[in-house]
TIPA-692970 format. One record per atom (N, C-alpha, C, O, CB): x, y, z. Coordinates in steps of 0.1 Angstrom, whole numbers, plus 5000, padded with zeros to 4 digits. Atoms other than C-alpha are relative to their C-alpha. Glycine has a CB too. Example, Ala and Ser with C-alpha at 12.3 -4.5 7.8 and 13.67 -1.06 7.14 Angstrom:
<rs>
500949885000
512349555078
500950125000
501950125007
499050005012
499149895000
513749895071
499250115008
499750225009
500450054986
</rs>
This chain:
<rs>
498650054999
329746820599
500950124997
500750194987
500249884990
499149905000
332847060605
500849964987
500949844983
500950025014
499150005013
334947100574
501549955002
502249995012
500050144994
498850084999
338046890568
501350024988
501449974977
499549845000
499349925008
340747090555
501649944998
502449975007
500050165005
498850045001
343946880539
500450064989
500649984979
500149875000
499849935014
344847120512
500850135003
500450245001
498550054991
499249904994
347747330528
500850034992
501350124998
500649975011
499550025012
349547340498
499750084988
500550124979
499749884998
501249965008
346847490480
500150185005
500350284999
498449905004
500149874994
346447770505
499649965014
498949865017
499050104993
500350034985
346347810544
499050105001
498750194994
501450015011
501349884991
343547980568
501150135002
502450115003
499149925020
499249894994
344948310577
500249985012
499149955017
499650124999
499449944989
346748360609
498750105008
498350215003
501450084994
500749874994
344348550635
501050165008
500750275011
499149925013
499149905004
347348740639
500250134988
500450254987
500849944998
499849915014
347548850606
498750044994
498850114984
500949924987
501049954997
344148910606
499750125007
498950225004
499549935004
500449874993
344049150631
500850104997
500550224998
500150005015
498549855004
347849360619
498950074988
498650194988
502349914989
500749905012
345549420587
498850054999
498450094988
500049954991
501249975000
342549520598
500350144997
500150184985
499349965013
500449864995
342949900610
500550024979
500050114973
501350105019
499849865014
344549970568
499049934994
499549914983
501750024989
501250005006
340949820556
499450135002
499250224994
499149895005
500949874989
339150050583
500250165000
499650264998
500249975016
499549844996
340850330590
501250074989
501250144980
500650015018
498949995007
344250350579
500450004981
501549984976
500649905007
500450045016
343250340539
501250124994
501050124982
497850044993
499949985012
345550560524
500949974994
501549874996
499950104998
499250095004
347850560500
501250025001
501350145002
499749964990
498349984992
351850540508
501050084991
502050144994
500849855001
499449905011
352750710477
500350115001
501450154996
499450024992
500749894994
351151000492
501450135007
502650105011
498849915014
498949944990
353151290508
499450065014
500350105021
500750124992
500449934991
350951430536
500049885011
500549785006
498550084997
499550014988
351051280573
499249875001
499549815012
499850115009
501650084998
347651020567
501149894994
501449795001
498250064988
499450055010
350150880535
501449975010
501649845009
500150104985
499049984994
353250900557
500349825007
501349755004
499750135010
500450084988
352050630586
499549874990
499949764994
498750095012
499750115004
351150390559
501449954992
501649844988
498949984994
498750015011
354250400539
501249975017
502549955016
500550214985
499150004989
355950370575
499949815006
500849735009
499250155013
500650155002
354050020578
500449904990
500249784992
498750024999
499750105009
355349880546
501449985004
501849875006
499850034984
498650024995
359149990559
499949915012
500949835012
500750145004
500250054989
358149830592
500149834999
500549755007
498850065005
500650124997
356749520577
501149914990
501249784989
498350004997
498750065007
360049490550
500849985006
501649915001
500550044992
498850064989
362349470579
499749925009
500349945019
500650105008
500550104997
360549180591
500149904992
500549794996
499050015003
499750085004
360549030565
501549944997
502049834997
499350024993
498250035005
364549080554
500649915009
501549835006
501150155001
499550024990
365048960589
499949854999
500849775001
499550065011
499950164997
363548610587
500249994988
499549884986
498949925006
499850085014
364548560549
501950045001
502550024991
498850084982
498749965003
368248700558
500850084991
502050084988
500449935000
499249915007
368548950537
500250145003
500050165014
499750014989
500249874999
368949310534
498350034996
497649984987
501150084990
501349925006
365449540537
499650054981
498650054974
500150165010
500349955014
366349660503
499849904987
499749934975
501150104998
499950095010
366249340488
498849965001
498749844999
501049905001
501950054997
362349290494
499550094992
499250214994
499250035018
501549885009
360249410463
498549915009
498549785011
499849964971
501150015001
356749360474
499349954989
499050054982
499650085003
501050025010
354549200447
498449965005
497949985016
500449884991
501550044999
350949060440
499949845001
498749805003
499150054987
500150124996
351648710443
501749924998
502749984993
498849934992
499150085008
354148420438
500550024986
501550084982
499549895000
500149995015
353448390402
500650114995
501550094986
498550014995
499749895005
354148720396
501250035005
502050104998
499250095001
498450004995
357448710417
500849914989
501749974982
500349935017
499550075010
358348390395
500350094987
501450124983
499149894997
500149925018
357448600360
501250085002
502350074995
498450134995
499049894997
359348890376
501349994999
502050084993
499950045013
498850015002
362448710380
500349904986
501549894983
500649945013
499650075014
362548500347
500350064990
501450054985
499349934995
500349925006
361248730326
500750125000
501250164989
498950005003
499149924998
363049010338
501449974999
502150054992
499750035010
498950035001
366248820343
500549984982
501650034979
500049885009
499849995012
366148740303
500250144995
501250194990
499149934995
499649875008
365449070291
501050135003
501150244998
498850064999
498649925000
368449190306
501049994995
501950084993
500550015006
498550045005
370848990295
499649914986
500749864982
501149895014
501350075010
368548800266
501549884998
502249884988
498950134980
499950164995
370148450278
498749935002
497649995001
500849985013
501150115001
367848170281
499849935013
500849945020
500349904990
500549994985
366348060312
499949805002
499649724993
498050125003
499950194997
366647660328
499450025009
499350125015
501449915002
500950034993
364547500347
499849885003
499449834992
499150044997
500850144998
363547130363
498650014996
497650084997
500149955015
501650055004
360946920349
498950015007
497850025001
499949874998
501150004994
358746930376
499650145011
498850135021
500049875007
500449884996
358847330387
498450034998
497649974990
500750104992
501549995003
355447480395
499750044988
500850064981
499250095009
500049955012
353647600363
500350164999
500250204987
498849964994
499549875000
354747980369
501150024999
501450124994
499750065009
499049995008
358047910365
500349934987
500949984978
500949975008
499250055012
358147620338
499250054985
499650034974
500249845002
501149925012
355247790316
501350104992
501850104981
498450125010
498949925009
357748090314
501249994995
501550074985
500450065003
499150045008
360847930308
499849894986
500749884977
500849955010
500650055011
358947710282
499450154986
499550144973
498649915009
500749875009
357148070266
501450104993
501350164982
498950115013
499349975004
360548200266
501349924990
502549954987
500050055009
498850115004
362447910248
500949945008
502149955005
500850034992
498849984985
364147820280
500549834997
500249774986
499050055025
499550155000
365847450286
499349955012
499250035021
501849975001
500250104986
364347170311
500549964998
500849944986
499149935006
499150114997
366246960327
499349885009
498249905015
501350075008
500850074991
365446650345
500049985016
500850055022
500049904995
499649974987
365046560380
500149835007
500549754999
498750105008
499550114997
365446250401
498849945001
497949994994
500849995011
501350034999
362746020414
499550035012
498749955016
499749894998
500649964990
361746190444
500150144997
500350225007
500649965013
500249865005
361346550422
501350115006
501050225009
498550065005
499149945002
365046650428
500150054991
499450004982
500649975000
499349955016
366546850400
501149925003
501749915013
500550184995
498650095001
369146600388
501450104997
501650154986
499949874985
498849895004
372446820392
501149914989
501449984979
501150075017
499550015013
374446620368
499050024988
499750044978
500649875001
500949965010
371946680344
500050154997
500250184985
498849975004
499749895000
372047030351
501550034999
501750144994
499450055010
498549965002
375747050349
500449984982
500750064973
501249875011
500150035015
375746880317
499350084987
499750104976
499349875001
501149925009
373047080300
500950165001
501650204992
498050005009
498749915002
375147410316
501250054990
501550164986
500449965006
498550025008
378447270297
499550004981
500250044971
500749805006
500750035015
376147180265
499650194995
500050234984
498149865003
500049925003
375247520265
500950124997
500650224990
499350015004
498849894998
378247720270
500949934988
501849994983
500850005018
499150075013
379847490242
499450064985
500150054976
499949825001
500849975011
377347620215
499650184999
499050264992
498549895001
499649824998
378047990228
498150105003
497650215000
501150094978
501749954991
374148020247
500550025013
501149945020
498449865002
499649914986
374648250274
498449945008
497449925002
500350224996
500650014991
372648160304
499350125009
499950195017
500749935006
500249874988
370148430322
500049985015
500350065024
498750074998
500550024988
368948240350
499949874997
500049834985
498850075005
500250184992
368547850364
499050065012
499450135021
501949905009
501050054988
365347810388
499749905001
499449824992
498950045001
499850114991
365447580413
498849995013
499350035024
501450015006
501250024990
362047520436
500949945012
501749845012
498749894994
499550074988
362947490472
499249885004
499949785005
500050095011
501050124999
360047250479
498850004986
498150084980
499050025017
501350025013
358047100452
498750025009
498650005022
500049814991
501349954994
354447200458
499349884998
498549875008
499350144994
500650104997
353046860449
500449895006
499549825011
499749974992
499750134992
355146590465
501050045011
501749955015
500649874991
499149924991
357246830489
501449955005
501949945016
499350035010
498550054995
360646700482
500950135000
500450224992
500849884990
499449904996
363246950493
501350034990
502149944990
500349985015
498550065011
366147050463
500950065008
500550175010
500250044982
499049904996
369447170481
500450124994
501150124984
500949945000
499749875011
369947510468
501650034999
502150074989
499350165005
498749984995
373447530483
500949924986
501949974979
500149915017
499350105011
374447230457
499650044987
500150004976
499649845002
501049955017
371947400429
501450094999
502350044992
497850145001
499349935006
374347710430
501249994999
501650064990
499850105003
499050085003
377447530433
500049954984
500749984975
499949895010
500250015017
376447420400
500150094989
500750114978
498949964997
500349875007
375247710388
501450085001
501550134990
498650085006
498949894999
378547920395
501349954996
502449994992
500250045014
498750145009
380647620385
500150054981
500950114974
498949755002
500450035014
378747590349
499750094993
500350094982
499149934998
500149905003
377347890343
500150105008
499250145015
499449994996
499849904986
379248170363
499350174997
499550275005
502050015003
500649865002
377048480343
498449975001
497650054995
500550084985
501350065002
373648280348
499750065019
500550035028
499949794995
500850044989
371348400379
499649905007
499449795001
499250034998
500550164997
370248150404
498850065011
499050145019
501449865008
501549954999
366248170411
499649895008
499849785005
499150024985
501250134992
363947960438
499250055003
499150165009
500249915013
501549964992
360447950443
500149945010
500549835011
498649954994
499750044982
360547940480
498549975001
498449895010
500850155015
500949944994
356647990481
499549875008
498649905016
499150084991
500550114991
355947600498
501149995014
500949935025
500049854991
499250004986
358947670522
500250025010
500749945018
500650025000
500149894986
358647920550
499849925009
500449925019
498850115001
501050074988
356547680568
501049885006
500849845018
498449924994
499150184995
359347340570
501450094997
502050045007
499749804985
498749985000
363047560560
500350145005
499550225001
500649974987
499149894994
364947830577
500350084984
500950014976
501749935011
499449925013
365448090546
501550065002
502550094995
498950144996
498249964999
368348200559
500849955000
501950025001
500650035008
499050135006
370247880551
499750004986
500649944979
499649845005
499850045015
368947910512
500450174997
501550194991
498349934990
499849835004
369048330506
501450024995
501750054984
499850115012
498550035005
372848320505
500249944985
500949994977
500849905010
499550065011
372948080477
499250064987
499450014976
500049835001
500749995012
370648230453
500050205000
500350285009
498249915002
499649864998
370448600437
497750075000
497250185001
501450084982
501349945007
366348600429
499249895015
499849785016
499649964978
500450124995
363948390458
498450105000
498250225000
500949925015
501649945001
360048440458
499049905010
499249795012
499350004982
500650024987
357348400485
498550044993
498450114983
500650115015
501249965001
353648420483
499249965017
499549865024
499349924985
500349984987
351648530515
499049875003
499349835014
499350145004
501450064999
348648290515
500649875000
499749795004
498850024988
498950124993
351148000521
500349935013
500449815017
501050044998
499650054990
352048030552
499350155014
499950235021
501949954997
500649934997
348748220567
499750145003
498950195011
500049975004
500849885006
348548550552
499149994989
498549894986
500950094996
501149985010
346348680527
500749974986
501949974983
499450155002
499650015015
346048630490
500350124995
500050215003
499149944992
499949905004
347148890465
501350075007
501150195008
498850054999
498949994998
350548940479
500949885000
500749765002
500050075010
498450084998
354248810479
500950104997
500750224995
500449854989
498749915000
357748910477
501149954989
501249824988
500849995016
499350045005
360248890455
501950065005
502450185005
499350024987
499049964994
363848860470
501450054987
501949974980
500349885012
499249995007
366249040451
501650035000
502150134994
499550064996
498649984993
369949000464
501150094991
501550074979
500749855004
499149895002
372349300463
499750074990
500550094981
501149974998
500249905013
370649530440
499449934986
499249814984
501650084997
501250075008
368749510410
500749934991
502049944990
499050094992
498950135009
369649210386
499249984988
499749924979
500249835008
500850035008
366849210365
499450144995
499650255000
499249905005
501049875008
364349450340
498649975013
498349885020
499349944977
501250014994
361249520357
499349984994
499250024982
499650075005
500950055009
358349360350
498450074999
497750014992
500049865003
500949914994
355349620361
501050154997
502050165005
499549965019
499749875001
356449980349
499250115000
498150094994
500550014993
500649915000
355150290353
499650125015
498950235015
499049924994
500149914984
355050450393
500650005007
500450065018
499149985009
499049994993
357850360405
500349985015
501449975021
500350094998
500550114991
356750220433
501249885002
501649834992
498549934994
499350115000
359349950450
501750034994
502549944989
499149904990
498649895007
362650200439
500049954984
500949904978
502049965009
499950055019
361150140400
500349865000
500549834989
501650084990
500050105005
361549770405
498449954997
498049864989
500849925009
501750095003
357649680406
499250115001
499350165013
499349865013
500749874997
355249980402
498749915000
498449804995
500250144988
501550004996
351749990413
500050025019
500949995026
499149834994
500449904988
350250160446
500349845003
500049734998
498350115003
500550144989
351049890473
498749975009
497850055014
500950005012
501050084990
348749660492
500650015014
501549945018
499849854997
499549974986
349349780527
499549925011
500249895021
499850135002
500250094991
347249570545
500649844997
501449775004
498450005002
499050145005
348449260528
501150015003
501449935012
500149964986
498750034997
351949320531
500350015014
501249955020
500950074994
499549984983
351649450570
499449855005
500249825014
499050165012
500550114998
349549090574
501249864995
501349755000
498550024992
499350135007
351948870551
501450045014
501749965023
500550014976
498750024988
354948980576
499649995013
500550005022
501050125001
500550064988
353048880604
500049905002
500349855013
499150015003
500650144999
352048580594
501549924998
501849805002
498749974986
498750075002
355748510583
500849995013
501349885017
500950074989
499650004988
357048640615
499649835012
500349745018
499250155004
500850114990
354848370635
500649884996
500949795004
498349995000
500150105010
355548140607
501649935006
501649815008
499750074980
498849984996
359248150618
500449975014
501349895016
500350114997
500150014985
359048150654
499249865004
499449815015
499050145006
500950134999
356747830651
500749944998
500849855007
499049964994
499450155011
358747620628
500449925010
500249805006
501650014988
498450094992
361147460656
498549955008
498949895018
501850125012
501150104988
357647320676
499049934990
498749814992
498850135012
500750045009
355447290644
500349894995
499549804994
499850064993
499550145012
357747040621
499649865010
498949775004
502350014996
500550104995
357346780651
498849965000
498549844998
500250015008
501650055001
353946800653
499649974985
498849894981
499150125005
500350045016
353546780619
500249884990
499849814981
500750074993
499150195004
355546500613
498849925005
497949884998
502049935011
500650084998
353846330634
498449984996
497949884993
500349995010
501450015009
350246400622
500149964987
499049934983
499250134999
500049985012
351546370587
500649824997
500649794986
500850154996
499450145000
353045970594
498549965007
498149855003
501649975011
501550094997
349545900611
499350004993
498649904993
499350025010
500850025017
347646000576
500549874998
500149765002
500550114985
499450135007
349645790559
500349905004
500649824995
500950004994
499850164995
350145490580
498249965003
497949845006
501350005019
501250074997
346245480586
499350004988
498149984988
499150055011
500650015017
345645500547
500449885000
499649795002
500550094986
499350135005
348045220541
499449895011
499249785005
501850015001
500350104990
346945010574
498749974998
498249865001
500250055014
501450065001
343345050563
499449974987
498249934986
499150095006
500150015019
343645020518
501249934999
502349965004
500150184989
499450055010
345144790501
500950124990
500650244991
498949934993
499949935013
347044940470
500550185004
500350254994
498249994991
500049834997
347945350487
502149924999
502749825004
498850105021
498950015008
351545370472
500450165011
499650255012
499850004979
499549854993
353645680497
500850074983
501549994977
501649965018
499849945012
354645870466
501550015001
502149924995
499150134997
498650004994
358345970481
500349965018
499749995028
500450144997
499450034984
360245850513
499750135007
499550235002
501949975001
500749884993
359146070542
501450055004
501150145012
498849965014
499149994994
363046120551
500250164983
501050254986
501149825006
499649985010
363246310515
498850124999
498850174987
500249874990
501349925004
359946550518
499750105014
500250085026
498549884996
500249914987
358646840542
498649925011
497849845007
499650194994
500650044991
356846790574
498249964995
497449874997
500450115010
501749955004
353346890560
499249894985
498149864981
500150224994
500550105013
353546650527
499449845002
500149745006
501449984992
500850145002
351246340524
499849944988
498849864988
498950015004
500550025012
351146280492
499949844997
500749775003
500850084990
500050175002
350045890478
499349974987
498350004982
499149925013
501350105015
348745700447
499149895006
499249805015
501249894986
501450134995
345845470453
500049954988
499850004977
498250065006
500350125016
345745190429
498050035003
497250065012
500949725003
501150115005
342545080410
499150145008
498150105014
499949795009
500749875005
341045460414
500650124991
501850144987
499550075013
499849865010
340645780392
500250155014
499450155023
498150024987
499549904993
341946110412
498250065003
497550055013
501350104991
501149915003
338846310401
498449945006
497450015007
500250024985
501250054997
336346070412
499849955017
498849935024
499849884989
499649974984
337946030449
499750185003
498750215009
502249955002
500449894998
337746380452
498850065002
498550135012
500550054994
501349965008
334346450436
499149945020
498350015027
499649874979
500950084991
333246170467
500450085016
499650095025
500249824999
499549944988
335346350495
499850125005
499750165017
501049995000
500849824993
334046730488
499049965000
498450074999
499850164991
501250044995
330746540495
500049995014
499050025020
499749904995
499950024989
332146450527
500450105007
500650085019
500549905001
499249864995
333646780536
501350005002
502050055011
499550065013
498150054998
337246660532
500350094985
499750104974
500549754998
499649875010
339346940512
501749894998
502349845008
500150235010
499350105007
341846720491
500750064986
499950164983
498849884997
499750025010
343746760458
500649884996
500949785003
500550074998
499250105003
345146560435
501250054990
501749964984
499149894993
498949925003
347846790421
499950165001
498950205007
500349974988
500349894995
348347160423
499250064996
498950044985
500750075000
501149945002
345647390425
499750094992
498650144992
499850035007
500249935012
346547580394
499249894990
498349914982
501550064995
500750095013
345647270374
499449885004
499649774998
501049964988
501050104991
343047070400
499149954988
498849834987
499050075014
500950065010
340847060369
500349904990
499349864984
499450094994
499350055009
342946870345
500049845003
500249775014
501450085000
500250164996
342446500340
501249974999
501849925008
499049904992
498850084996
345646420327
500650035016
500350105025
501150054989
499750034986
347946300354
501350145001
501850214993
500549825002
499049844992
350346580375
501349974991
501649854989
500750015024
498949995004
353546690355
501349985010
502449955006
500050124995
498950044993
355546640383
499949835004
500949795010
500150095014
500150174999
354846240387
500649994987
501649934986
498249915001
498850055016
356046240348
501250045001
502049955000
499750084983
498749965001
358846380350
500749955014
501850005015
500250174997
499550104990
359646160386
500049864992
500549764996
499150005014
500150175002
358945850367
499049935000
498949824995
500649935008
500950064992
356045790381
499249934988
499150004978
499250105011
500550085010
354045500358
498750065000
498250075012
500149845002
501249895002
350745700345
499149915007
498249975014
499650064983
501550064995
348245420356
500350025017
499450045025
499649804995
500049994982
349545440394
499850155005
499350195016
501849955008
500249834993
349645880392
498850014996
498350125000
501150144994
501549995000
345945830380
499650045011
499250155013
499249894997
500250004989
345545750415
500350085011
500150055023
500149935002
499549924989
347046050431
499250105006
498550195001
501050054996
500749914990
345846220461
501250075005
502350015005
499149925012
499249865000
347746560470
499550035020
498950135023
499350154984
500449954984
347146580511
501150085005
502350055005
499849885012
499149894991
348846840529
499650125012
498850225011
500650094988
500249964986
348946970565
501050175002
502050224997
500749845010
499149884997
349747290579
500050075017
500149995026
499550114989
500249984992
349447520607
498849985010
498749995022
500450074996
501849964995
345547520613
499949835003
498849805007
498550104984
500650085002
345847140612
499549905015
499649955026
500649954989
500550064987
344546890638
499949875002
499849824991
498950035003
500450144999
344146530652
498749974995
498649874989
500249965014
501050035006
340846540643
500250014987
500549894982
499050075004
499749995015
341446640606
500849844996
500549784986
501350154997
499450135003
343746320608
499049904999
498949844989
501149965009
500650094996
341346110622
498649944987
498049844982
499750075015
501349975011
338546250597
500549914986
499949814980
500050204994
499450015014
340846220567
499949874996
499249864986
501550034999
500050115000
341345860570
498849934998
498549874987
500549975009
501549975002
337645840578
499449974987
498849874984
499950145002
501149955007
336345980552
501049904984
500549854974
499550225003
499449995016
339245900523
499849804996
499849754984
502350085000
499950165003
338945460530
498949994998
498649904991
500549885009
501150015004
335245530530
500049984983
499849884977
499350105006
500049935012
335445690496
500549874989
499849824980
501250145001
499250125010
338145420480
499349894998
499249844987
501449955006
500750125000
336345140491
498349994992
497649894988
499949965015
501450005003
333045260480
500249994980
499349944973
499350165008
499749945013
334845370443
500749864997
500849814985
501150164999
499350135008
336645020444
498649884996
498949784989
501349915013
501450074999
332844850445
499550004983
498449944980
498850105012
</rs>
């Protein structure tokens, strides 16, 4: 049986595109860009090549593209960094991935709450803003997730920094873009924010890269010192095949969107209407008018997450039940608590998510294999 991959969310297949841009700097092309001779030249010519690809579809300037090693580390980069410049205190919604709310938690930072479809509640954030500026706590940064990574509701950034420039007008304003590429135009959020971050393996590049967007010059400490690498914002030798592969894959990623989101939709309303048409008890987690194309997410009454799953990687169905930093964790997903969501119904949560690679079959499977599973676990 072919393998049944609903875990786009998690991480996509690579692009055979971006497969092939990165082959020749495995093979041949190995050295390193740092370099000054003619070998060193031609790859360092490839990272400029593949940052003005990227600036292009994220709308910024080339020079606003550090390269990193992942998301995570773009997140750290801008939090972390943004504090120890101005050593203000960092805000954040309740249900950010754990790479941003870990650090604004490690650094003493403020959460705020969010709505029930994993908005950040902007009166809340305004309020908290005002609360702070009254008690003379300077603000470094506010991050704001463009799409939540477990139930893929979309937060307006436009209305985030409106807030932010309103409430606190010396505070940064930060989004993990890294679930977005694939369902929003970046060139409608980049404007409103000064920090945004990308990880390649998202939206069919490779792992071990991302970008961190840093608008108009540097704003933050760096968080990697030592080679200067990245004009001194992020040192260490670059990954050259990864980054000539991640702007491939973004390129395509971009050029797709306007044919993909349809299709997607519609594969992503036939999951969920043949869960609910064929189970009792499957709860749509958020309105589909309020979430990206590729999100499925659902609670199933009267099961445990972990024990649906356990029966479905039996069946070759690739599934979560929250994000894949903390798939192992029994408690229930931090973003269902902080939506509201009543702990015995987010027991039951299944995390499906569609992407580029996905298929009518995969739909067909999913269903398949996930009412087998329920019915067998409801026995």
């Amino acid at each position: 049986m072919s393998l049944t991959y609903l875990d786009h969310a998690a991480s996509t297949p690579m692009r055979p595109e971006a497969i092939e841009a990165m082959m020749p700097f495995l093979a041949t092309s190995y050295a390193n860009p740092s370099g000054s001779h003619r070998f060193a030249r031609q790859a360092r010519k490839a990272i400029d090549e593949s940052r003005d690809v990227v600036a292009s579809v994220l709308g910024c300037r080339p020079n606003d593209v550090v390269f990193t090693g992942c998301g995570t580390e773009s997140d750290n980069m801008a939090i972390t960094g943004a504090i120890a410049r101005s050593s203000g205190v960092a805000v954040c919604p309740a249900d950010e991935h754990h790479a941003v709310l870990e650090v604004v938690e490690h650094h003493s930072g403020v959460v705020v709450g969010v709505d029930a479809v994993g908005r950040v509640d902007l009166d809340a954030l305004a309020t908290t803003l005002d609360d702070l500026a009254g008690r003379d706590v300077a603000v470094a940064i506010v991050s704001v997730m463009t799409v939540n990574n477990e139930v893929g509701s979309i937060n307006d950034l436009a209305a985030v920094s409106r807030v932010v420039r309103r409430h606190a007008p010396g505070a940064l304003v930060h989004t993990d873009a890294v679930q977005a590429p694939s369902w929003v135009d970046l060139r409608e959020v980049t404007p409103h924010v000064d920090l945004l971050a990308l990880s390649g393996h998202k939206f069919g590049g490779p792992k071990g890269v991302g970008v961190l967007v840093e608008r108009g010059g540097p704003k933050i400490d760096p968080l990697i010192i030592g080679g200067g690498q990245e004009r001194e914002r992020r040192s260490g030798t670059h990954n050259v095949a990864g980054i000539v592969a991640m702007a491939t894959a973004l390129k395509s990623t971009d050029d797709e969107r306007a044919t993909e989101i349809p299709r997607l939709t519609s594969l992503r309303d036939g999951l969920v209407d043949g869960l609910v048409g064929g189970l009792d008890g499957v709860i749509e987690t958020i309105p589909r008018e309020d979430k990206v194309a590729g999100s499925a997410h659902v609670c199933i009454s009267g099961i445990e997450s972990e024990s649906l799953l356990f029966l479905l990687d039996e069946a070759d169905v690739c599934a979560s039940a929250a994000s894949a930093c903390a798939s192992g964790a029994m408690e229930p997903s931090h973003v269902l608590a902080a939506m509201g969501v009543d702990r015995s119904v987010a027991m039951g949560a299944l995390r499906l998510s569609l992407g580029h690679a996905s298929t009518d079959a995969d739909v067909d499977r999913g269903i398949e294999a996930i009412t087998a599973a329920v019915t067998r676990l409801r026995r």
